[in-house]
C-alpha positions as CSV (number, residue, x, y, z in Angstrom):
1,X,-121.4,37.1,-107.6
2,X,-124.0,35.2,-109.1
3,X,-125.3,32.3,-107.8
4,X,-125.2,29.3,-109.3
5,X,-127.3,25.7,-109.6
6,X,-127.3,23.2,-106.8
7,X,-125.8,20.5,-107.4
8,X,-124.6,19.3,-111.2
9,X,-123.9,15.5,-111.5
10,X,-121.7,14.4,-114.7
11,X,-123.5,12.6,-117.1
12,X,-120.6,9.8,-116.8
13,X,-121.5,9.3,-113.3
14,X,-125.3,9.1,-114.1
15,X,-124.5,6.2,-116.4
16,X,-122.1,4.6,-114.6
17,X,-124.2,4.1,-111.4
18,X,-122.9,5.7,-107.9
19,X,-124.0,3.3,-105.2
20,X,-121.2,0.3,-104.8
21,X,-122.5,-2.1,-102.2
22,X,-121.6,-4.2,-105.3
23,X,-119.7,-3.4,-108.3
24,X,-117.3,-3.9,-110.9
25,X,-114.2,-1.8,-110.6
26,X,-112.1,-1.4,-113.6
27,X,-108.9,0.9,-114.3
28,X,-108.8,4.5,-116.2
29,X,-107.9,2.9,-119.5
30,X,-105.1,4.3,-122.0
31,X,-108.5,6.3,-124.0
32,X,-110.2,7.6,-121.1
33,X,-106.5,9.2,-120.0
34,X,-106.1,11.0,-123.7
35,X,-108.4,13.6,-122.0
36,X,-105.8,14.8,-119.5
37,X,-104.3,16.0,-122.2
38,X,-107.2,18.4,-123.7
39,X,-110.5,18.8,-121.4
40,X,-109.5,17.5,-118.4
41,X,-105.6,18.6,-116.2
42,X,-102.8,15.9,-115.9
43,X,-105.0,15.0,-112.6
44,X,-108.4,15.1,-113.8
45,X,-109.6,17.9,-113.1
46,X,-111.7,20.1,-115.6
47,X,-108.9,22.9,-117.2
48,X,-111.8,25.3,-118.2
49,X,-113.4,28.0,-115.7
50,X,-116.5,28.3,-114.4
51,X,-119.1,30.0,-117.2
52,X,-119.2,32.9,-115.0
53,X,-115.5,33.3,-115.0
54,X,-115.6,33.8,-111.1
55,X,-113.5,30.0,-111.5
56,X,-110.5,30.5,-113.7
57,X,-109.1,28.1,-116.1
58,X,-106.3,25.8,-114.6
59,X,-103.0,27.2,-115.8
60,X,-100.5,25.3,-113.8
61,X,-98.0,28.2,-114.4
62,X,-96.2,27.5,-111.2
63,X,-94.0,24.8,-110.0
64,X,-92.5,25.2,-106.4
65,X,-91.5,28.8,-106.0
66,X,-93.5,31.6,-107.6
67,X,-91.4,34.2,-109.6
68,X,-91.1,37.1,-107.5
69,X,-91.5,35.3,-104.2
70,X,-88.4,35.6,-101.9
71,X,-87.9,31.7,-99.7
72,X,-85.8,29.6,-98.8
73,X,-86.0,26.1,-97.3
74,X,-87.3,26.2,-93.7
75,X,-89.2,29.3,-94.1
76,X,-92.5,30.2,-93.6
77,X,-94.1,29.7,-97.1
78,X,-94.9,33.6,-98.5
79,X,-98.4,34.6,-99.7
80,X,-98.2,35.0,-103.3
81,X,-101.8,36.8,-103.1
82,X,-100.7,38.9,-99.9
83,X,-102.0,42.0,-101.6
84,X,-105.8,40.9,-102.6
85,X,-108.7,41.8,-100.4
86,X,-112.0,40.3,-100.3
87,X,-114.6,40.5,-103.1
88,X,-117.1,39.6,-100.6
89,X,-117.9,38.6,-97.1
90,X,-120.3,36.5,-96.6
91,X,-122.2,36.4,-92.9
92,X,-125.6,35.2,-91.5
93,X,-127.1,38.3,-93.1
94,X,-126.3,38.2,-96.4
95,X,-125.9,34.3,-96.7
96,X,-129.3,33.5,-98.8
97,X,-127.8,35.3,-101.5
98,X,-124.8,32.7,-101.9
99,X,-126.4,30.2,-100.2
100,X,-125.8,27.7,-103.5
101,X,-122.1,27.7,-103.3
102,X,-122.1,26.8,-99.1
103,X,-122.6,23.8,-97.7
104,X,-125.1,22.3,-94.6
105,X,-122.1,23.1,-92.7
106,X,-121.2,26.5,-93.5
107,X,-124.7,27.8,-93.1
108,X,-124.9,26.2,-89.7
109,X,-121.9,28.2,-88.4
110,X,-122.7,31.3,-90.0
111,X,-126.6,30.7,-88.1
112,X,-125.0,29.6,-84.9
113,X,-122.6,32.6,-84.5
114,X,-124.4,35.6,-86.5
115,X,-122.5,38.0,-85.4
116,X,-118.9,36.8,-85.6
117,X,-119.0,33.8,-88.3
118,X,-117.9,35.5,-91.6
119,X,-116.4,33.8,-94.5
120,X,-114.3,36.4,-96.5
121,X,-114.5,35.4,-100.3
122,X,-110.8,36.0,-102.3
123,X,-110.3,35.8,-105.6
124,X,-110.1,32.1,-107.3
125,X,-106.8,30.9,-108.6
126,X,-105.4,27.9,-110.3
127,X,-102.1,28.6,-110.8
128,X,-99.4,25.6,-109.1
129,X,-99.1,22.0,-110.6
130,X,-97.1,18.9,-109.7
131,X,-94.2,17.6,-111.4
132,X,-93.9,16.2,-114.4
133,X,-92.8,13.1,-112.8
134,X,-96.1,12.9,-110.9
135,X,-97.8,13.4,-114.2
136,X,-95.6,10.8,-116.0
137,X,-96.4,8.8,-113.4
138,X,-100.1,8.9,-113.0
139,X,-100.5,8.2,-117.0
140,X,-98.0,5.1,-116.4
141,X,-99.9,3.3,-113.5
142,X,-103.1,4.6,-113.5
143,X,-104.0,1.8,-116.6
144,X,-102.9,-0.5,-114.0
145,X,-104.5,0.7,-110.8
146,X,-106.7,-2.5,-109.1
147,X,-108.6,-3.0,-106.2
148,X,-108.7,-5.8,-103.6
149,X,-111.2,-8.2,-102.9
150,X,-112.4,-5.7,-100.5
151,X,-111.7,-3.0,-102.9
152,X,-112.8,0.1,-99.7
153,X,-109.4,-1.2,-98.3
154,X,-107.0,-2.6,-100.7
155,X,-105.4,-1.1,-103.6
156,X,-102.5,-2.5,-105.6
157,X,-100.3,-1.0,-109.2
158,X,-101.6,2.4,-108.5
159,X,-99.5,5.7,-108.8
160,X,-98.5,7.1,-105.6
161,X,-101.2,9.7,-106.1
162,X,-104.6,9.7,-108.4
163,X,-104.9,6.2,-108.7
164,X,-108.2,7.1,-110.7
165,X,-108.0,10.2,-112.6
166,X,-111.5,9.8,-113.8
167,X,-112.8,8.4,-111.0
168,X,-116.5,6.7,-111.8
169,X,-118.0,5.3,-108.5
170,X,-117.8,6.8,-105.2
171,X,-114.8,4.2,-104.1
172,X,-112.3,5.0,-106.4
173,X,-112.9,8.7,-105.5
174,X,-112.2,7.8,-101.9
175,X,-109.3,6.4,-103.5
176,X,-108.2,9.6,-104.8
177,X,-108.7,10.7,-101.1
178,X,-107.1,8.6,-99.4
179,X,-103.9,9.5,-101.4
180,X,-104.3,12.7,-102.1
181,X,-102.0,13.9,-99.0
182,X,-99.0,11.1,-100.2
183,X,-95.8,13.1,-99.5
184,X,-92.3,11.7,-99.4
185,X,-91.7,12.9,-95.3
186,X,-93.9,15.4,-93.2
187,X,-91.4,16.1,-89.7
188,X,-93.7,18.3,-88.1
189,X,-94.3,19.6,-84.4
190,X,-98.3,20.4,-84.0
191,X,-100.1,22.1,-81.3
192,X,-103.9,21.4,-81.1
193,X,-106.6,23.4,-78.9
194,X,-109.7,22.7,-78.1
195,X,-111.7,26.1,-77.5
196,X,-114.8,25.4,-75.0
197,X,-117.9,28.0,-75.5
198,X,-116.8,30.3,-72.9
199,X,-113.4,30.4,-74.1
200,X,-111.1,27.9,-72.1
201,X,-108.5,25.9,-74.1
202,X,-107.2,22.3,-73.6
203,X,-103.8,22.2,-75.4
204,X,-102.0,19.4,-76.8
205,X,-98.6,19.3,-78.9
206,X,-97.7,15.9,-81.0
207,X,-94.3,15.3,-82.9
208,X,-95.6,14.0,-85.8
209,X,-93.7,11.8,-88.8
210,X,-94.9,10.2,-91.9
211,X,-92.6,8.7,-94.5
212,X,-93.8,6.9,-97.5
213,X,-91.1,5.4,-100.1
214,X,-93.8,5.6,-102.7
215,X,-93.7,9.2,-102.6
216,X,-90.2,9.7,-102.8
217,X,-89.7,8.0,-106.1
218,X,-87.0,5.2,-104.1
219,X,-88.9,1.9,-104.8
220,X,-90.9,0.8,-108.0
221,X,-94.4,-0.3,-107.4
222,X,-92.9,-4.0,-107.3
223,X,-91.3,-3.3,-103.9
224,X,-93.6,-4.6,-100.8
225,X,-92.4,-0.8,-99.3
226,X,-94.4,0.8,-102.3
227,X,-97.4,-0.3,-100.4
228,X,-96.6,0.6,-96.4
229,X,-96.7,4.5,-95.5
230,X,-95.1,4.7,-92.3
231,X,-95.9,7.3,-89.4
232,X,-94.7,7.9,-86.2
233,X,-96.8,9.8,-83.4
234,X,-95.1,11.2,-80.1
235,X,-97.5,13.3,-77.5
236,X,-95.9,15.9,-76.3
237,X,-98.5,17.7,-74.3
238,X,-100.3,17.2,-72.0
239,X,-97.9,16.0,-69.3
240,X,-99.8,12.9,-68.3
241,X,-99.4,12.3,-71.8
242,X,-96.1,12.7,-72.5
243,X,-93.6,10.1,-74.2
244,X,-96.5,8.3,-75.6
245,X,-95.8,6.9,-79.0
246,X,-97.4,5.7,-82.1
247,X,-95.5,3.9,-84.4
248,X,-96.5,1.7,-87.4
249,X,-97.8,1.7,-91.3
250,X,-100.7,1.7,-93.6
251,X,-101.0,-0.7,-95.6
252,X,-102.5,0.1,-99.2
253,X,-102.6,-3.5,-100.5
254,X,-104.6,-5.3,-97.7
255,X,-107.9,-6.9,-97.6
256,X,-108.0,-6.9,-93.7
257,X,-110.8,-4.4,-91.5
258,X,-107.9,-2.2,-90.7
259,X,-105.5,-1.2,-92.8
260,X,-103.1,0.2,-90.0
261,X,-100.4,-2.2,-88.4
262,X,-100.1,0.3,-85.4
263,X,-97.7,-0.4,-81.7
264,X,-98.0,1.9,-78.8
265,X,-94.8,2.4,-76.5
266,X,-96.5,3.9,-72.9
267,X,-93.9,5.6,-71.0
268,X,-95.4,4.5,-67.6
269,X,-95.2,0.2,-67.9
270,X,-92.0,1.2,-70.4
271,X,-93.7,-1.0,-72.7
272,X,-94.9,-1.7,-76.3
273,X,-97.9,-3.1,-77.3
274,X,-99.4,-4.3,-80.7
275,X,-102.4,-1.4,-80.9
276,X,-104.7,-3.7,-83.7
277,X,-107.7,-1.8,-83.3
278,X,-106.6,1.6,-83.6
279,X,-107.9,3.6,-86.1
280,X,-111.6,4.5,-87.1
281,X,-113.5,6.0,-84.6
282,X,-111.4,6.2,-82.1
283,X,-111.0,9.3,-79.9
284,X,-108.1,11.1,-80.8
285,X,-106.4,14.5,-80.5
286,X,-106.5,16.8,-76.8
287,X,-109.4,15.8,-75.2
288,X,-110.1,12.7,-77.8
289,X,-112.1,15.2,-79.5
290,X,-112.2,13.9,-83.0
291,X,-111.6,10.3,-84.6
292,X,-109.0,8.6,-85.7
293,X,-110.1,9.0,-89.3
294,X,-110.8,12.5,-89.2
295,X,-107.0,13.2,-89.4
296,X,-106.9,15.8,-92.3
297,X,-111.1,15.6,-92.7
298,X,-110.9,11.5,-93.8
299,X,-108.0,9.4,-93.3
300,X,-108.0,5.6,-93.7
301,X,-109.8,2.4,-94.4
302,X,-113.1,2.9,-96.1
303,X,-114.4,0.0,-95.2
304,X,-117.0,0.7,-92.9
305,X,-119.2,2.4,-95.1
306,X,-120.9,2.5,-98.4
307,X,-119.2,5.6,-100.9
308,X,-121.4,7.7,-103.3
309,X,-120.3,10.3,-106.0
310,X,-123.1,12.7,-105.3
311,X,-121.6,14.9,-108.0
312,X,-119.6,17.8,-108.4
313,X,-120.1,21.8,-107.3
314,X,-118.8,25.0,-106.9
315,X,-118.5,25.8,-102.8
316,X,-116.4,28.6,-101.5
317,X,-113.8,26.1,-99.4
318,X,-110.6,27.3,-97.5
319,X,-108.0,28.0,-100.1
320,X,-104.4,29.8,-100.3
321,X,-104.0,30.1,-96.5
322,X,-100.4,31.0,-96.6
323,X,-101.6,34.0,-93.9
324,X,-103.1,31.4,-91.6
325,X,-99.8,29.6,-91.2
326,X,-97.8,33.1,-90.5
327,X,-95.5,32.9,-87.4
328,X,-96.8,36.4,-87.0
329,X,-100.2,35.0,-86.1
330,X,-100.7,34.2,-82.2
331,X,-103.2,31.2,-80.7
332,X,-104.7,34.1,-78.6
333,X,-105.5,36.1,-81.8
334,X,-106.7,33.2,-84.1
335,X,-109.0,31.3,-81.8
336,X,-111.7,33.0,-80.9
337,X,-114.7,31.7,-79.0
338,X,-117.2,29.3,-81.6
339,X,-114.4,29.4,-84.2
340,X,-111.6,31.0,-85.6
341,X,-110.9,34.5,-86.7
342,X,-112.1,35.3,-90.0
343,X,-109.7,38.1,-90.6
344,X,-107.2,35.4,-90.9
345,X,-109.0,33.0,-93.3
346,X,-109.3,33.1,-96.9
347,X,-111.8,31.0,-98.6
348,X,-112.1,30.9,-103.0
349,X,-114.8,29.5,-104.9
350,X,-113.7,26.0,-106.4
351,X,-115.0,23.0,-108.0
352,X,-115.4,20.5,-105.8
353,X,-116.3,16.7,-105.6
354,X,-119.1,15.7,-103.5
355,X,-118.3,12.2,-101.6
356,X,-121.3,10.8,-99.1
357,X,-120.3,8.0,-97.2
358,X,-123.0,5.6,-95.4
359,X,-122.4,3.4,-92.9
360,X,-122.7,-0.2,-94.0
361,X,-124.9,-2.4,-91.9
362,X,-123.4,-4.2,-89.3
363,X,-120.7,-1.8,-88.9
364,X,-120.1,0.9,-86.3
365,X,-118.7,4.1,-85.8
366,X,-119.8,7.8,-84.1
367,X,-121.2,9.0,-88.1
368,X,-123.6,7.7,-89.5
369,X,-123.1,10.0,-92.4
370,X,-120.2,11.9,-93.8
371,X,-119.8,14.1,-96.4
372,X,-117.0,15.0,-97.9
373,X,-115.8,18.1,-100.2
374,X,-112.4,17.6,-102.3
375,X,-110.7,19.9,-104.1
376,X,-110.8,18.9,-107.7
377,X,-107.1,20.0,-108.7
378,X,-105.5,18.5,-105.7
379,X,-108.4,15.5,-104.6
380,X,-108.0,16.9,-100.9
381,X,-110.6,16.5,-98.7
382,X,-111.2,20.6,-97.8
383,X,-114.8,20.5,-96.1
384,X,-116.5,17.5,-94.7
385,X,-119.7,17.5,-92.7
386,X,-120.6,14.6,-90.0
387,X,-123.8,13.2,-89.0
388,X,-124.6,11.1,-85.6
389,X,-126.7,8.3,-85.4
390,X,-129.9,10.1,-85.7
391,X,-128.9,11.9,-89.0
392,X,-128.4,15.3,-87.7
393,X,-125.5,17.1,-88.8
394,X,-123.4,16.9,-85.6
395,X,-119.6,18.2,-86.6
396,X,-118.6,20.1,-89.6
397,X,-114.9,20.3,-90.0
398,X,-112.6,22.2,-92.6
399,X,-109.0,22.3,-94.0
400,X,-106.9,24.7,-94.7
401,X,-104.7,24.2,-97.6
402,X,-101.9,25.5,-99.6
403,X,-99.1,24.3,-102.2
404,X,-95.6,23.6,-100.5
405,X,-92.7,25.2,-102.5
406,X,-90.7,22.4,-101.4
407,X,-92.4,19.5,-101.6
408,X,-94.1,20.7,-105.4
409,X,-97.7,19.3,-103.8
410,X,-101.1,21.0,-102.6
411,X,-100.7,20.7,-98.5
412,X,-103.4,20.3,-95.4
413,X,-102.3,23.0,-93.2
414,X,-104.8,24.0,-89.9
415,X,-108.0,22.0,-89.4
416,X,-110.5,23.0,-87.6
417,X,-113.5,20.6,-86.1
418,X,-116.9,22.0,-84.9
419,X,-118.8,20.5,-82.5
420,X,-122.2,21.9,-83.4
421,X,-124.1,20.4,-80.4
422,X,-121.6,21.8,-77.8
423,X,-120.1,24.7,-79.2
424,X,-116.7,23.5,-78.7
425,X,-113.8,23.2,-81.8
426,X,-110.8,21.9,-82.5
427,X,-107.7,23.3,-84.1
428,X,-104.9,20.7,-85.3
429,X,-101.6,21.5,-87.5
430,X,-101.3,24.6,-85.7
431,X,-97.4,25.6,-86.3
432,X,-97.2,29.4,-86.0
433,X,-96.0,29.1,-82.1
434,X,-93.7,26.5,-83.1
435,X,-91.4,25.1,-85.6
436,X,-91.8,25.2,-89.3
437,X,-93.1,21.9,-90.6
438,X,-90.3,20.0,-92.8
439,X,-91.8,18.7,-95.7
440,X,-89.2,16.0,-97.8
441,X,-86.3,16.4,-96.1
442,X,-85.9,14.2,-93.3
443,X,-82.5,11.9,-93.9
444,X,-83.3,10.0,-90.6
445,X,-86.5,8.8,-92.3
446,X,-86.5,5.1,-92.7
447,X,-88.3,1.9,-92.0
448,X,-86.2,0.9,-88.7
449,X,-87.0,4.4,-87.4
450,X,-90.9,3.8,-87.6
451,X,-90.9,0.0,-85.6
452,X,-91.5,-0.6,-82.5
453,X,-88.1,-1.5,-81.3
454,X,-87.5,2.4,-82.4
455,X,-90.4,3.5,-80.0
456,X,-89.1,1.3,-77.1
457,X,-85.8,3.0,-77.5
458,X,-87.5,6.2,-77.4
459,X,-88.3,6.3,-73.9
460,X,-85.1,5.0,-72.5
């Protein structure tokens, strides 16, 4: 494997101008989108390889269900690459050599833990697509896609996904972010642990359900529902926790601070209360370990900081974990102490966008910094690195993805966040001790089931 440069920024980008503590935000016009069609895939991403061939061309030969592969709803999703091996491991000794495609993040791990950090390099692929109804839809709206006056927050006649196929300033790639994970209904059950440096685990377990009408194709972008993604948060575990619930939506079109309207039922007063300020940097997860907007590396408002297109590289990033999500895989064999067990991960080399954001004056939260690495044929966030207040590199987090048979889309399965001043980590959207997640299918799914009347009822 062959190293490659740095860093390469589009030339579009260097013309365009990256930094938006002002600018003018206009729509992917009808021209620009003629070049899904020939350079660039239905959602933006470049179709050719890398010149090395080590990135293949985008295919898109599969929709839900690879040929071959055995499944059916409410399994465990099948590793269509089950028989590859590694081309390469990577570890703190041989790291220089590939040092170009790894981020700040990745060679801190593999100098923190030298002897047990490794990331096994598989070959790339580029083989699953979306529906054409996704496409159809993304060359509809995406002529039409605004922002708000406050355009890190508000966003209005956009598709349900890629509002910005060719995105030219960092906010509309945040954009692409923020609903990059849009899925008709997620009903899932998710442990989280947090491993301590010696090897102790806090454990935590939330029921966890997101519905968004958008996604499902029910309402037309007309419909005040074709803005709201509703989600619904029970704690399970711990016990002092349990019967806590989260209920509320985000709300896409909405010049406010927060674009979360969020109620918390608390099983002790048997009450609910209007939660306005939740979100951001809130502690959240066992322990309060990570933020509210880390869910799935970034999730909501952008508000609070200033978003930069640094520009676009190749990083080996977690890819095709179908093996990470086994039910065959125990918590006592995946978490080991520092991190997670690399016999169990899979990482592929990838394009991927570079996002910086930087925290606006005036503003707080816990990172100063973040940077974020998305996947250029799905836009999901699968590497982001955190800075604290000084501008050290404090937390380096990554997501595991894969593409859901059912649901046709790219999905955020285990997270992991590193603590790289403690030693301690996170895992989230850990299933494999517990149900499968259902991914649109959910009938109970509605608006009523998401209010706060719903969550009262809950704990009676």
């Amino acid at each position: 494997m062959r190293p490659t440069p740095r860093l390469r920024i589009p030339a579009m980008l260097l013309a365009s101008g990256m930094a938006l503590a002002t600018a003018a935000f206009a729509a992917n016009s009808a021209d620009e989108l003629k070049q899904l069609d020939s350079k660039l895939t239905p959602v933006g991403a470049e179709r050719a390889g890398s010149k090395d061939g080590e990135i293949p061309a985008w295919n898109g030969k599969w929709l839900g269900t690879p040929p071959g592969v055995k499944w059916q709803a409410g399994e465990r999703y099948p590793d269509p690459y089950a028989n590859e091996k590694p081309v390469v491991v990577i570890t703190a000794q041989n790291m220089a050599q590939y040092e170009n495609h790894l981020t700040d993040g990745q060679k801190a791990l593999l100098k923190r833990y030298p002897e047990t950090f490794k990331i096994p390099v598989y070959p790339s692929h580029r083989d699953f697509r979306f529906t054409d109804a996704v496409y159809k839809e993304i060359r509809t709206l995406a002529p039409t896609s605004t922002m708000t006056a406050e355009a890190a927050n508000g966003i209005k006649n956009a598709p349900p996904i890629v509002p910005f196929p060719i995105p030219k300033n960092g906010v509309e790639l945040m954009w692409n972010l923020r609903l990059s994970s849009g899925i008709g209904a997620e009903a899932a059950t998710y442990d989280q642990a947090v491993v301590y440096p010696e090897g102790n685990i806090a454990w935590g377990r939330v029921r966890y359900d997101i519905f968004s009408m958008r996604n499902t194709g029910t309402v037309d972008s007309k419909n005040e529902l074709y803005d709201r993604t509703f989600f619904r948060q029970t704690t399970l575990l711990p016990l002092r926790d349990r019967g806590t619930v989260l209920v509320g939506y985000s709300l896409w079109d909405d010049n406010s601070d927060n674009g979360n309207r969020t109620w918390m039922y608390n099983p002790g007063t048997r009450r609910v209360r209007q939660a306005p300020e939740y979100g951001f940097d809130q502690p959240n997860g066992t322990g309060g370990f990570r933020t509210v907007d880390d869910d799935r590396l970034y999730n909501g408002t952008g508000v609070r900081y200033d978003w930069k297109i640094v520009g676009k590289k190749e990083v080996y990033v977690p890819y095709d974990n179908y093996k990470l999500m086994s039910a065959s895989i125990k918590y006592k064999d995946m978490l080991g102490k520092g991190h997670a067990n690399p016999d169990f991960m899979r990482y592929e080399l990838h394009r991927v966008w570079v996002l910086e954001a930087t925290l606006k004056s005036g503003y707080r939260h816990q990172y100063s910094k973040r940077r974020l690495y998305l996947d250029e044929d799905s836009w999901i966030a699968v590497l982001a690195d955190n800075f604290d207040a000084q501008g050290n590199l404090w937390r380096t987090n990554m997501a595991t993805t894969l593409y859901a048979y059912d649901a046709h889309t790219f999905y955020t399965g285990v997270t992991f966040y590193h603590d790289l001043a403690s030693g301690a980590y996170l895992a989230d959207r850990l299933s494999n001790e517990n149900v499968m997640p259902v991914l649109n299918n959910s009938p109970q799914f509605n608006p009523g089931y998401f209010s706060p009347d719903a969550a009262r009822s809950s704990g009676t």
